[in-house]
C-alpha positions as CSV (number, residue, x, y, z in Angstrom):
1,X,112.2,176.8,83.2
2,X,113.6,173.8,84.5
3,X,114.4,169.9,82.4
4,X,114.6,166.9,84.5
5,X,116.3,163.6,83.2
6,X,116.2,160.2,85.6
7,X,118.5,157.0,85.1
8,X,119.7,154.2,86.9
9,X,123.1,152.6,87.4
10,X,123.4,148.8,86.0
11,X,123.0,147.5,89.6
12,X,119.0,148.3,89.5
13,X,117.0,145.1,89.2
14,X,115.5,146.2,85.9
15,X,119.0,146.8,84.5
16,X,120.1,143.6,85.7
17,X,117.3,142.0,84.2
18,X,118.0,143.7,81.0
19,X,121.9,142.8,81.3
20,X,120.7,139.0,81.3
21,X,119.0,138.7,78.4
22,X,121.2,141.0,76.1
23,X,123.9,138.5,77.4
24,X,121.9,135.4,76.5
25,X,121.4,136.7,72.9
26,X,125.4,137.7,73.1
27,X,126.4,134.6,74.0
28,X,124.3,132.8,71.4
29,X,125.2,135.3,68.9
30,X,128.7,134.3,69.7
31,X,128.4,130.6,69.0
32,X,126.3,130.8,66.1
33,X,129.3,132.8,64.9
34,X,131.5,130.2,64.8
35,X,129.3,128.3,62.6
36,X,128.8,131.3,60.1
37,X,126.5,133.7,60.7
38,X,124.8,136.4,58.4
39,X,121.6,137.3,57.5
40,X,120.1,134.1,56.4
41,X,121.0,132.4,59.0
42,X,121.1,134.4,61.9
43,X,119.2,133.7,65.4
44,X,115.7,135.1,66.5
45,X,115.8,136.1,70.1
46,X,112.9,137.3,72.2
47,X,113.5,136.9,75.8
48,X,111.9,137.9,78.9
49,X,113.7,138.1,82.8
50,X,111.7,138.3,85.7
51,X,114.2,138.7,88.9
52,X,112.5,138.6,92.3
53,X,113.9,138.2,95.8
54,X,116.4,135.5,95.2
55,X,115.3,134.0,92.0
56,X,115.6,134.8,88.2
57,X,113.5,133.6,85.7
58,X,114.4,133.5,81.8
59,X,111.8,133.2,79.7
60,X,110.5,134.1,75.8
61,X,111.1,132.8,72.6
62,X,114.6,131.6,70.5
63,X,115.4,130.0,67.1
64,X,119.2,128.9,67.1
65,X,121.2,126.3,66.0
66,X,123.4,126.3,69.1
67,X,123.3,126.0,72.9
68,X,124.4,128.1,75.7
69,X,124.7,127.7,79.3
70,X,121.6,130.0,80.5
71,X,122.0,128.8,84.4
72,X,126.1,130.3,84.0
73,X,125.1,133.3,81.8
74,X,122.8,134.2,84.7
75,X,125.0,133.9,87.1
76,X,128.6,135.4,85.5
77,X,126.3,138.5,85.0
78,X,124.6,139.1,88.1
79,X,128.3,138.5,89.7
80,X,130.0,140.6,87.5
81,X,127.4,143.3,88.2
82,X,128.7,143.1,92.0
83,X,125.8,140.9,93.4
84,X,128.1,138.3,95.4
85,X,126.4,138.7,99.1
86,X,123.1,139.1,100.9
87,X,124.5,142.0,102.2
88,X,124.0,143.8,99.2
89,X,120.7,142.4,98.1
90,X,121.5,139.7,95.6
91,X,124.4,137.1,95.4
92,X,124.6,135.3,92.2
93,X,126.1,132.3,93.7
94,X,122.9,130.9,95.3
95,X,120.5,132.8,93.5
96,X,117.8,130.1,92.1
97,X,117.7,130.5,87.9
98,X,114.8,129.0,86.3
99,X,115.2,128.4,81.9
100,X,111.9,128.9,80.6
101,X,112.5,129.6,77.0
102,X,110.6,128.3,74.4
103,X,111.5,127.8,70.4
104,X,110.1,130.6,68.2
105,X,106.8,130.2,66.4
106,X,106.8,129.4,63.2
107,X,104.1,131.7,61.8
108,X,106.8,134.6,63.2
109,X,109.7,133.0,61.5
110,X,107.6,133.0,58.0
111,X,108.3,136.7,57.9
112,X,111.7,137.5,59.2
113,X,113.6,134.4,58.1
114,X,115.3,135.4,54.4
115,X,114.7,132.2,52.8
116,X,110.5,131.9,53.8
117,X,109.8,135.7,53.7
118,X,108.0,136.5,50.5
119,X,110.5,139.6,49.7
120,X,113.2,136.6,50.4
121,X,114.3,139.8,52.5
122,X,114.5,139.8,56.7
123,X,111.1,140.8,57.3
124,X,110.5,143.2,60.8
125,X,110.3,141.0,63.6
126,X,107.2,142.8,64.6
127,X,104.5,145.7,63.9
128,X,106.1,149.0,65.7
129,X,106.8,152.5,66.0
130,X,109.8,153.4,67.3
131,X,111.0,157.0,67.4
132,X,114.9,158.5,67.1
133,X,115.8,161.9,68.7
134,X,118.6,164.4,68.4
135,X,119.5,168.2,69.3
136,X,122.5,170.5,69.8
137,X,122.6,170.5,73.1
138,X,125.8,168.2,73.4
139,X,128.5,167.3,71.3
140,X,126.9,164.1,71.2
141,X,123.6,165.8,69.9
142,X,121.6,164.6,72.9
143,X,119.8,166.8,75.1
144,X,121.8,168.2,78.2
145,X,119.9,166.6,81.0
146,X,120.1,162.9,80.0
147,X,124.0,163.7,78.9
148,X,124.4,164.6,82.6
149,X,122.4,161.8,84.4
150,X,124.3,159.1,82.5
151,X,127.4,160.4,83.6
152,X,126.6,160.5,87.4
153,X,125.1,157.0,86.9
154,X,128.4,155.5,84.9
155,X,130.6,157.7,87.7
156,X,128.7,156.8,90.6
157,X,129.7,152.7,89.0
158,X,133.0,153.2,88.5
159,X,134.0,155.4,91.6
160,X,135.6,152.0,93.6
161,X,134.2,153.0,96.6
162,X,132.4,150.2,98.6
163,X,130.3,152.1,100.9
164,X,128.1,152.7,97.2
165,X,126.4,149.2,96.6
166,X,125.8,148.7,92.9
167,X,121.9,149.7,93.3
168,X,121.2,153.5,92.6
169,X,119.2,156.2,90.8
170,X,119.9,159.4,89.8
171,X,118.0,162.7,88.5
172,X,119.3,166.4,87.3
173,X,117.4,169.0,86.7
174,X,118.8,171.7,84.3
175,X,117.3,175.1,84.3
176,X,117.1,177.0,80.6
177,X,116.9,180.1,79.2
178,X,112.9,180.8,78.0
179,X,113.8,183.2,75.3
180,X,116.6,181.4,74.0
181,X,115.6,177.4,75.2
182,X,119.2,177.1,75.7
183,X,120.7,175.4,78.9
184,X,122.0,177.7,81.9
185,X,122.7,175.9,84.8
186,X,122.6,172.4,86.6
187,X,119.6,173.8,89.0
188,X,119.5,170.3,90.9
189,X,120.8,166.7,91.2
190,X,119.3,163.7,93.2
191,X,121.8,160.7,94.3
192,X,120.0,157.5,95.5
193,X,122.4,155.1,96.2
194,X,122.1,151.5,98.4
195,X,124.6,151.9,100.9
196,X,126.6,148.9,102.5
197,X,127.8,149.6,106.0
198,X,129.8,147.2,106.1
199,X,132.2,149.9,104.8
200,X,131.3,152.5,106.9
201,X,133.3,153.9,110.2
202,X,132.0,156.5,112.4
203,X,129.7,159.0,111.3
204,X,126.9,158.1,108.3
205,X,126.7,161.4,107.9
206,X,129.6,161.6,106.1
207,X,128.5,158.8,103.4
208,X,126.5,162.0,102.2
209,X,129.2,164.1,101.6
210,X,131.2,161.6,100.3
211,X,128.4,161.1,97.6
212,X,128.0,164.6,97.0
213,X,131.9,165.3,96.0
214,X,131.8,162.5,93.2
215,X,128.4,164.0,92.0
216,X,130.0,167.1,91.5
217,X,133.0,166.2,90.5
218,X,131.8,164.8,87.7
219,X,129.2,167.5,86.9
220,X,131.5,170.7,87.7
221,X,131.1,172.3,84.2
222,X,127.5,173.0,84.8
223,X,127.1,173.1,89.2
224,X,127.6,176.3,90.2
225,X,127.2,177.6,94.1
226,X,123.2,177.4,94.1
227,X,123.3,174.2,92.6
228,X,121.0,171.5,95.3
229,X,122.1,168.0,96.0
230,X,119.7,165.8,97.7
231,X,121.0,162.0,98.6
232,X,118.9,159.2,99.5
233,X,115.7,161.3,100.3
234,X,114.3,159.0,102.8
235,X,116.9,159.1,105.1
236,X,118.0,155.4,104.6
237,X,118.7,153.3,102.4
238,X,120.9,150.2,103.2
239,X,122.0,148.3,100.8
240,X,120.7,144.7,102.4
241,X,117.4,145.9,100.9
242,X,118.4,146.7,97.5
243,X,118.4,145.4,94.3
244,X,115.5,142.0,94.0
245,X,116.1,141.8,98.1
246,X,113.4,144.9,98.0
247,X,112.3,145.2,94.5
248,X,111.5,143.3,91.6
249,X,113.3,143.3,88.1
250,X,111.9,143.1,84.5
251,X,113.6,143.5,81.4
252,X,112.1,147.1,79.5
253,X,110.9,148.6,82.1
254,X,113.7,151.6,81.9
255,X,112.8,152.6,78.5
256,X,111.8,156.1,79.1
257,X,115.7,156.3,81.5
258,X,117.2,154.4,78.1
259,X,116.0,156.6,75.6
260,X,116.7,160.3,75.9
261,X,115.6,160.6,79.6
262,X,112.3,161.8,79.3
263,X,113.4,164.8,77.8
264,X,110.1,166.5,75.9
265,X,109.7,165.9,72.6
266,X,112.0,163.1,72.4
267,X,108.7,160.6,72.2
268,X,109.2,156.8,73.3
269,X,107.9,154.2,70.8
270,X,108.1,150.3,70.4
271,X,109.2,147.9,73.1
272,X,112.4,147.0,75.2
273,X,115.7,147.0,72.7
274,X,118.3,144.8,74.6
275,X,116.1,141.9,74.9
276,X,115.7,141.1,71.2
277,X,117.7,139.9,68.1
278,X,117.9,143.1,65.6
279,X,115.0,142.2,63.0
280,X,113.0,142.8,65.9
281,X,112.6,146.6,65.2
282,X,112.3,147.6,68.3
283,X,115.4,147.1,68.5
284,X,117.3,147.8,65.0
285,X,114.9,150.6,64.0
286,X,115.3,152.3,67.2
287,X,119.2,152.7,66.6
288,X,118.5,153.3,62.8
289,X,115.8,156.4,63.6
290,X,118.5,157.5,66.2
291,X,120.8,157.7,62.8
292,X,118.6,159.8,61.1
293,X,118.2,162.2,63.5
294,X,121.6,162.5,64.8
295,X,122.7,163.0,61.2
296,X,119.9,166.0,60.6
297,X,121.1,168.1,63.2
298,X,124.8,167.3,62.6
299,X,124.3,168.8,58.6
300,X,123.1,171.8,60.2
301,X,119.5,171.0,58.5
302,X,117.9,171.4,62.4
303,X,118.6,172.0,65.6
304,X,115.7,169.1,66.8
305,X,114.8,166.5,65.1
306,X,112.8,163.8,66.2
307,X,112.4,160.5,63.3
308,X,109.3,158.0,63.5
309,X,109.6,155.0,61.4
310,X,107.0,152.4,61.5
311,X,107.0,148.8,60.1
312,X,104.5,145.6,59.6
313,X,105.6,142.2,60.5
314,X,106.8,140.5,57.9
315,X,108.0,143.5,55.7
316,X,111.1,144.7,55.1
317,X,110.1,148.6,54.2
318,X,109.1,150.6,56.7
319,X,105.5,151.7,56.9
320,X,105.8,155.3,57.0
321,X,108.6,157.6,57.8
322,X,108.0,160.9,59.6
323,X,110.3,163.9,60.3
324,X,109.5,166.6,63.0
325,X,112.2,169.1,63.3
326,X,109.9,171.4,66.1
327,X,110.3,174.8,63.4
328,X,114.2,174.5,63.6
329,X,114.5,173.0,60.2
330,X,116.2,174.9,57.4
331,X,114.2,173.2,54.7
332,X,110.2,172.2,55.3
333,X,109.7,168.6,57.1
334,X,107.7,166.6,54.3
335,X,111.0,167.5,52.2
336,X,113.2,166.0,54.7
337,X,111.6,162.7,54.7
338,X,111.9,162.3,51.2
339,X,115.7,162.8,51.2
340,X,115.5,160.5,54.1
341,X,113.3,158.0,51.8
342,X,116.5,158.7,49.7
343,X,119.4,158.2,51.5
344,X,118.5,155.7,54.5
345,X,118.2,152.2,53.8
346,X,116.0,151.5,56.9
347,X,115.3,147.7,55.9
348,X,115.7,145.5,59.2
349,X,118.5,143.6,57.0
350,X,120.5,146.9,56.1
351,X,120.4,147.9,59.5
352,X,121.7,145.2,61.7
353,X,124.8,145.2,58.7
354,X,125.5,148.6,59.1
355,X,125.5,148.7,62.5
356,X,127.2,145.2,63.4
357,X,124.4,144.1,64.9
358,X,124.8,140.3,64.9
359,X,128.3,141.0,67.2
360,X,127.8,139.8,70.4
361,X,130.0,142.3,72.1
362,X,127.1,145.1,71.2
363,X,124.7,143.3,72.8
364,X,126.9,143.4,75.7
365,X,127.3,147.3,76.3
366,X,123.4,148.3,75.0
367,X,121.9,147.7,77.9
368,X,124.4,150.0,80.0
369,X,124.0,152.7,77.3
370,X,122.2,152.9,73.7
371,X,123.6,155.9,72.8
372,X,126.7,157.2,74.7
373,X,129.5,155.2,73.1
374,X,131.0,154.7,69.7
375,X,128.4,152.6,68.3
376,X,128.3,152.7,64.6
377,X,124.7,154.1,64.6
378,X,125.9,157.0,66.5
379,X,128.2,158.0,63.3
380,X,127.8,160.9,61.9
381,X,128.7,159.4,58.5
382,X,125.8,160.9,56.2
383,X,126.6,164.7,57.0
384,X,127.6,165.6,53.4
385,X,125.2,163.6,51.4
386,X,122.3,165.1,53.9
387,X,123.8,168.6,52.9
388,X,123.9,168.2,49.1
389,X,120.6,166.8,48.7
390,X,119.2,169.6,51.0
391,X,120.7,171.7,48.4
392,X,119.3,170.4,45.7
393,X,115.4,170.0,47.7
């Protein structure tokens, strides 16, 4: 039995598109921090960016008291990204940027602003389901696949050399044990990777090779001798027609490659994250169920647990709480959720404070990795309380 997991490096036009707008709301959460910013009077962000073949639009909704420079945000990303020349499919110095943001409506701002929202509470930003996963594959209780993918993505990014343009893919696929459903082997992995040749002297053939050794370099404690590497399958791929010189980019449309990879049972809910202000709860909630479940399966109290929590505009509460644990629980589901009922606070308003989500340096990293760093929802900080109340259930 074989598990396949895709991602992308943050050179793929959708990426790109998503690294925009989380640094738009970054750089506004940034000034309004200067004025003092908390809960009551923090920004509402909604943003949109369309990037096609030499052109980015910005568009969606924003309540702020401040300004920012959208036309330089644009471009300081899209630079710092590595899009500086044609040659590699984008250059962020003539790129055309058009600023088509519009204020936030007020019937939305009734029930997420503290002072108008009938709880005088920060009210979801939206209706939504969003879903949190988490397993014992890892150390970092994600499943093995997308663990692996994300590495050869942030590898193939940080390897320095220039014959890899920053537009690529990736995919691994990890055979398991049937009886067991534990990982075995890496059975597979799948480079795709814009290449400038610019860089390249004498034989292309060797561009191959070259991206097979940093693929297994950084994969060698799970490639063994029968392991298959397969690099740029069509036989071409040069890296003038890469990136919005071939293909268009729109913010959320890597959610499955964001969250868990595709791996089953790790279901996808809600909308794009990096693109919102956290009382959207696509975006708060989707880090808070992540919380939950990474906290389960770190008590010991499962070995899978996937969380669904649900919420109606304008309410604070969520609008139902579910707990699958796929039979490896050591207490029944329906008891779980109430200890989670319990123990999580999983109000819009508790979540973006206990996860420092009005610090524009978060919004910053998300769209490069939700889960894979030390971000204060992946703290496995309720362990103990988790255990004692499963105890007492």
């Amino acid at each position: 039995m074989q598990i396949s997991s895709e991602s992308v490096k943050v050179g793929h036009p959708d990426i790109v598109a998503d690294m925009i707008a989380a640094h738009v709301i970054a750089a506004i959460l940034d000034e309004e921090e200067k004025l003092g910013l908390n809960l009551g009077n923090m920004p509402h962000c909604g943003l949109e960016v369309f990037l096609g073949k030499g052109l980015c639009l910005v568009g969606g909704e924003v309540r702020t008291r401040v300004r920012v420079d959208v036309d330089k945000i644009v471009r300081d990303t899209v630079l710092g990204i590595g899009y500086n020349h044609a040659a590699v499919g984008l250059n962020g110095h003539l790129m055309g940027v058009l600023n088509a943001i519009i204020p936030q409506s007020d019937d939305i701002n009734i029930g997420t602003s503290m002072e108008l929202n009938q709880e005088k509470e920060v009210g979801a930003g939206d209706q939504g389901i969003m879903y949190g996963y988490a397993c014992d594959e890892t150390p970092e209780l994600l499943p093995l696949p997308y663990v692996l993918v994300s590495r050869l993505m942030r590898t193939f990014e940080r390897c320095q050399d220039p014959i890899f343009a920053p537009d690529g893919k990736g995919q691994v696929s990890v055979e398991y044990d049937e009886a067991t459903g534990r990982p075995l082997r890496l059975a597979k992995v799948l480079m795709s990777n814009a290449v400038d040749y610019r860089f390249v002297d004498g034989d292309r053939s060797a561009v191959k090779e070259r991206a097979r050794k940093i693929a297994f370099d950084c994969l060698k404690d799970w490639v063994d001798e029968k392991t298959e590497f397969l690099f740029n399958p069509t036989g071409e791929w040069r890296a003038v027609n890469s990136c919005s010189a071939a293909d268009s980019g729109v913010t959320g449309r890597k959610l499955v490659v964001q969250f868990y990879g595709g791996y089953p049972g790790a279901q996808l809910g809600g909308g794009s994250v990096v693109n919102k202000s956290p009382e959207k709860v696509d975006c708060s909630a989707a880090f808070g169920s992540r919380h939950v479940a990474k906290n389960i399966v770190a008590a010991g109290l499962a070995r899978r647990c996937s969380v669904q929590l649900a919420y109606a505009i304008g309410v604070a509460e969520p609008f139902s709480i579910n707990v699958n644990t796929f039979g490896t629980g050591v207490i029944p589901d329906r008891r779980l959720e109430g200890i989670v009922k319990d123990l999580f606070n999983l109000k819009p308003g508790a979540m973006i404070e206990r996860f420092d989500l009005l610090k524009g340096d978060v919004y910053r990293r998300i769209p490069v990795t939700l889960f894979l760093d030390d971000y204060r929802w992946e703290r496995t900080d309720m362990v103990e309380e988790l255990k004692r109340a499963a105890e007492r259930a």
